[in-house]
C-alpha positions in Angstrom: 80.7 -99.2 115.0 82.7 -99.2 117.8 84.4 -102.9 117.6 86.3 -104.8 120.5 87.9 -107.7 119.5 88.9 -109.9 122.4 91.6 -112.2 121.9 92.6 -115.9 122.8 95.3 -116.5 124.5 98.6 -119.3 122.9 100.2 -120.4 125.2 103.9 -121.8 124.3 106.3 -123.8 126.5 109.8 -123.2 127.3 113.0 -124.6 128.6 113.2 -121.5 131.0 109.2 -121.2 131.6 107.6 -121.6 135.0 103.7 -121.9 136.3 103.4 -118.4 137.6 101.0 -117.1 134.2 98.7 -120.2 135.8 98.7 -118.7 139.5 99.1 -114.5 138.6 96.6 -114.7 135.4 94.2 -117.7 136.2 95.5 -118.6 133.0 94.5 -122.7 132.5 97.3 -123.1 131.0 98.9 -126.5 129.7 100.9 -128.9 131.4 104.4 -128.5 131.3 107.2 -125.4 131.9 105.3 -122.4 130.0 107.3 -119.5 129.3 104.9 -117.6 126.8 101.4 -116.4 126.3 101.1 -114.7 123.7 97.9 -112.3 124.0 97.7 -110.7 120.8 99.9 -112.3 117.8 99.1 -112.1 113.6 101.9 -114.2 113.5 101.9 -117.6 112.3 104.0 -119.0 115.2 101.2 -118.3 117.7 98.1 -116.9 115.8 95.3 -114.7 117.8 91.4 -116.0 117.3 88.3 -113.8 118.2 86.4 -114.9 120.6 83.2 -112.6 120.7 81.5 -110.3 118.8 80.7 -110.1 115.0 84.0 -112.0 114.2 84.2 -114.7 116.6 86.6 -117.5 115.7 88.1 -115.2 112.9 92.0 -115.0 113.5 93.6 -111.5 113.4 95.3 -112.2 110.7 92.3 -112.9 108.6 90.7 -109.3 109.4 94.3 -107.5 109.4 93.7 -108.7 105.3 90.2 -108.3 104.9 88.7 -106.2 107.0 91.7 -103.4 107.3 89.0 -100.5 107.7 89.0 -101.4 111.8 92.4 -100.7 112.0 93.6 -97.8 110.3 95.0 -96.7 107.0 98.4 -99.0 107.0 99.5 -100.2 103.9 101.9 -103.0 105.6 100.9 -106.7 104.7 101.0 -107.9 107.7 99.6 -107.0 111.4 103.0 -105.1 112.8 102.8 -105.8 116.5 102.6 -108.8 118.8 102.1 -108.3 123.0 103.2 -111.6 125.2 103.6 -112.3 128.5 106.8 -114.4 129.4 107.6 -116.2 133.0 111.2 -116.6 133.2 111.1 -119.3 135.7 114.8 -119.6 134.6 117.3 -117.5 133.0 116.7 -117.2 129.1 119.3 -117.6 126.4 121.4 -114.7 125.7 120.3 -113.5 122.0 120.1 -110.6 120.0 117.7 -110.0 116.6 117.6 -108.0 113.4 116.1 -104.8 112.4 113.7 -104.5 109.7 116.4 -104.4 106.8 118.5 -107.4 107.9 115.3 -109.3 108.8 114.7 -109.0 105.2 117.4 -109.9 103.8 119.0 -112.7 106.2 115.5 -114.9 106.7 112.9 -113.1 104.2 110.9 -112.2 107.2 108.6 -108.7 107.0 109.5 -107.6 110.2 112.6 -107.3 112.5 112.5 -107.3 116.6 112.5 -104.1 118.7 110.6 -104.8 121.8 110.3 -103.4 124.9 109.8 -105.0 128.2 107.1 -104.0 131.4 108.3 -105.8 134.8 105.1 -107.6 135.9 107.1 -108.9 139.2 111.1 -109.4 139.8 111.6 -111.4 142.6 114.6 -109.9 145.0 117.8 -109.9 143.3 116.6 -110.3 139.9 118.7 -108.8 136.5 119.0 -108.5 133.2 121.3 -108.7 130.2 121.1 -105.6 128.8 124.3 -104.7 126.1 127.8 -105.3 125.7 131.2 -104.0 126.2 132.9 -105.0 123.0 134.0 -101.3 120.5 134.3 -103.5 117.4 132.8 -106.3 116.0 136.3 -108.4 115.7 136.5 -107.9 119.8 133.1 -108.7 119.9 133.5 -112.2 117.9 136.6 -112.6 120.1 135.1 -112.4 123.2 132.1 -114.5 122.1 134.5 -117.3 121.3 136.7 -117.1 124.2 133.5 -117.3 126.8 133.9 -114.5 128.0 130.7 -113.5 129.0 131.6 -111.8 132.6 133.5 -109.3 131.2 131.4 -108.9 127.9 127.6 -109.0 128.9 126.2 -105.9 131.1 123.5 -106.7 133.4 121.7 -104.5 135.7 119.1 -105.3 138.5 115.1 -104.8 138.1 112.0 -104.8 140.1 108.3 -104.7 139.9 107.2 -101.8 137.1 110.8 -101.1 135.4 110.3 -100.5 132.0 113.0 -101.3 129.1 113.6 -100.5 126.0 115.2 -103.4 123.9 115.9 -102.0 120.4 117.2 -104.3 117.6 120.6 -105.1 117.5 120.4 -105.1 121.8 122.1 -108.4 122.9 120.1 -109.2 125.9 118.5 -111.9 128.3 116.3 -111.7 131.2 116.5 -113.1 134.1 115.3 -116.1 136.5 112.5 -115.0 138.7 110.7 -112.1 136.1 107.5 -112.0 134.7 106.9 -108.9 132.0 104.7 -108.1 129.4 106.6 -107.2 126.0 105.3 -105.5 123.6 107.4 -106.0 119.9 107.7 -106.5 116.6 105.3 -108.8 114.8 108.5 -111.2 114.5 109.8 -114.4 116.4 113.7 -114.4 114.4 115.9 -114.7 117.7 120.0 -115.1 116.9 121.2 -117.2 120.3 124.4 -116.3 121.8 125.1 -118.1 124.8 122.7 -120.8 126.3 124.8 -121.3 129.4 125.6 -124.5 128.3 122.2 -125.9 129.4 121.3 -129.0 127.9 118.2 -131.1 127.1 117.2 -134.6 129.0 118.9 -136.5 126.0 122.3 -133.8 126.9 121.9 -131.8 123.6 122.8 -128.3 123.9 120.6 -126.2 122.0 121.3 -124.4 118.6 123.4 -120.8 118.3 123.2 -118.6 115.5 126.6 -116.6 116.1 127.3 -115.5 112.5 124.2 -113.9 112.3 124.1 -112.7 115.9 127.4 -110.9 115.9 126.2 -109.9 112.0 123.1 -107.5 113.5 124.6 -106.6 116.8 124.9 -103.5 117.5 128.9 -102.4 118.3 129.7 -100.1 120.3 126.7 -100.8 122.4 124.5 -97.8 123.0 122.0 -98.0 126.1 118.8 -96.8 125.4 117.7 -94.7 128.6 113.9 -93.8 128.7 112.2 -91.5 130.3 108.6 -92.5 131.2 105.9 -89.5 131.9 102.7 -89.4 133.7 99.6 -87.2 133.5 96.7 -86.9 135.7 93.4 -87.5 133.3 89.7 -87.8 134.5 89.1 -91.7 135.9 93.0 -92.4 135.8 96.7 -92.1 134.6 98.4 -92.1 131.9 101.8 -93.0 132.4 103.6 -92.8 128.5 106.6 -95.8 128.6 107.7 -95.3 125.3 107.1 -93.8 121.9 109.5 -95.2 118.5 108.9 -95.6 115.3 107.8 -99.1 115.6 105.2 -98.7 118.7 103.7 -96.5 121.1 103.4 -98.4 124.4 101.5 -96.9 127.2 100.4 -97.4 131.0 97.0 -96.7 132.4 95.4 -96.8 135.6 92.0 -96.4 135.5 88.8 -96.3 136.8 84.5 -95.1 136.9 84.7 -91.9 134.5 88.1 -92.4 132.2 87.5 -92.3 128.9 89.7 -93.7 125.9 90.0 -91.2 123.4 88.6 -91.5 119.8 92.0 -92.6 117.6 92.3 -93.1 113.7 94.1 -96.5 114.2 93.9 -99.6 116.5 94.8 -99.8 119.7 96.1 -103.1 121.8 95.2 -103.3 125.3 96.5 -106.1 128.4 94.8 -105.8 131.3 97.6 -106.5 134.0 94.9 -105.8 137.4 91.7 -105.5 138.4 87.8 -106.0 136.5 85.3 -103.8 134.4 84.0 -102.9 131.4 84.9 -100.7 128.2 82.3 -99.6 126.1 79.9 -102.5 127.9 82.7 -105.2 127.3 83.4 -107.2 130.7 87.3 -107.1 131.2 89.7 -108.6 134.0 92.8 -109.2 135.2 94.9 -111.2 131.7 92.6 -110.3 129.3 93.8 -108.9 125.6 91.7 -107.3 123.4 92.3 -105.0 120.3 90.2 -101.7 119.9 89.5 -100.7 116.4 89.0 -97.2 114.7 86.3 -95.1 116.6 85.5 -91.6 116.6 83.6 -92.0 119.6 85.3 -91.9 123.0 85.1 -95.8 125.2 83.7 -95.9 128.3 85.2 -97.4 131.5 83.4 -98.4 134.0 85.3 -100.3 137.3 89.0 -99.9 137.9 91.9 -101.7 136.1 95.7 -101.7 135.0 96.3 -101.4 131.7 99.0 -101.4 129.3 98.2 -100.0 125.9 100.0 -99.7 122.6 99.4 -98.8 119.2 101.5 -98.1 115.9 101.5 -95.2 113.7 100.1 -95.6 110.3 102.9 -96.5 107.8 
């Protein structure tokens, strides 16, 4: 049976979130400043229901436990990935998170946060927090409590269809004016660093977590440098972003005559541009659906923008 489960959006606002997933997605999204839609989630926070198909209004989590035949043989408890799309209307907090261990044992969460980040759009003159400068954790603490956070933070500039790599332990932030699709962790444990002193309508600043942040940061800060590849297939490319032990995330163009190829594990697919069909399911342009185990190859028929990620069996 070759299963497509398409997924509802959750949509989840945010001091830092804009309109644009209303006007690039056709989104109908709720009033307010919303920062997040998450597109496929197991997570409790923002839980993914089924919209069509044999398990229509079943949530993700629900078949992760009971049906774990259409995904693959994992042993893991819980569904391991989550993919969102964020709208930084403004800049975000500056945070970091934990790996799997510390997630563990600091909050008694399954999973820690390595994500990675596809730039949908960067307006002109967009950036990113990306690292630090500190070598130890003392000058790291120091630095953090002197607010000094010109000479600690790294940024760097990005534009439309950068890809980065964000493992845990990576202070970061991103920017005002970006829209990307992340795909991470099945894990919403953020440590804030620095807030830039923003405050709510009633002047409240919100919460940091800097014993824990500067406890699963990452000192000296390493830069992790990809190196995407792409390769001409029939109907398309396949551009590979990135390839860890916690996800394979990939980018596809596509069109009449690609095929997906039969894989023994589930696949997670964002449709970032265009319309069709795979295997006979209508897709377009901010749909999320999850393709089970097939042996079979899927049909595409049209021409779309994919991004695609799986995990390995574990």
């Amino acid at each position: 049976m070759m299963t497509i489960l398409t997924c509802k959006p959750v949509f989840q606002e945010r001091l830092w979130g804009g309109r644009k997933l209303e006007t690039m997605f056709e989104y109908d999204i709720p009033k307010g400043n919303i920062g997040e839609c998450w597109g496929i989630s197991a997570h409790p926070n923002g839980m993914s229901v089924i919209t069509s198909g044999e398990y229509v209004g079943r949530t993700l989590a629900e078949l992760w436990e009971k049906k774990r035949h259409l995904f693959g043989e994992y042993t893991l408890d819980s569904f391991p990935l989550l993919v969102k799309l964020l709208d930084a209307a403004d800049d975000l907090s500056v945070q970091v998170h934990p790996n799997d261990e510390e997630a563990i044992r600091l909050e008694g969460e399954s999973y820690g946060k390595t994500e990675c980040w596809y730039v949908v759009e960067a307006e002109p003159g967009a950036e990113l927090i990306l690292g630090h400068t500190a070598e130890t954790k003392e000058e790291l603490a120091k630095a953090i409590a002197d607010s000094e956070w010109d000479t600690l933070l790294r940024r760097q500039p990005v534009k439309t269809g950068d890809f980065i790599f964000v493992p845990s332990g990576t202070i970061h932030a991103i920017g005002e004016g970006i829209v990307i699709l992340e795909t991470q962790q099945s894990s919403d444990t953020t440590y804030r660093v620095y807030d830039f002193d923003r405050t709510d309508d009633a002047g409240n600043t919100r919460e940091l977590h800097l014993a824990q942040a500067i406890e699963v940061t990452t000192v000296p800060d390493t830069p992790s440098i990809v190196h995407p590849t792409k390769t001409e297939v029939t109907g398309g490319t396949i551009q590979t972003l990135i390839e860890t032990d916690e996800f394979n995330v990939y980018r596809m163009d596509v069109t009449d005559g690609f095929t997906l190829k039969p894989l023994d594990r589930f696949r997670l697919i964002s449709v970032l541009d265009g319309t069709g069909t795979l295997d006979g399911v209508p897709l377009e342009k901010g749909d999320h659906i999850v393709v089970t185990v097939s042996n079979q190859p899927r049909i595409v028929t049209g021409s779309m923008e994919f991004i695609v990620s799986d995990c390995n069996p574990k």
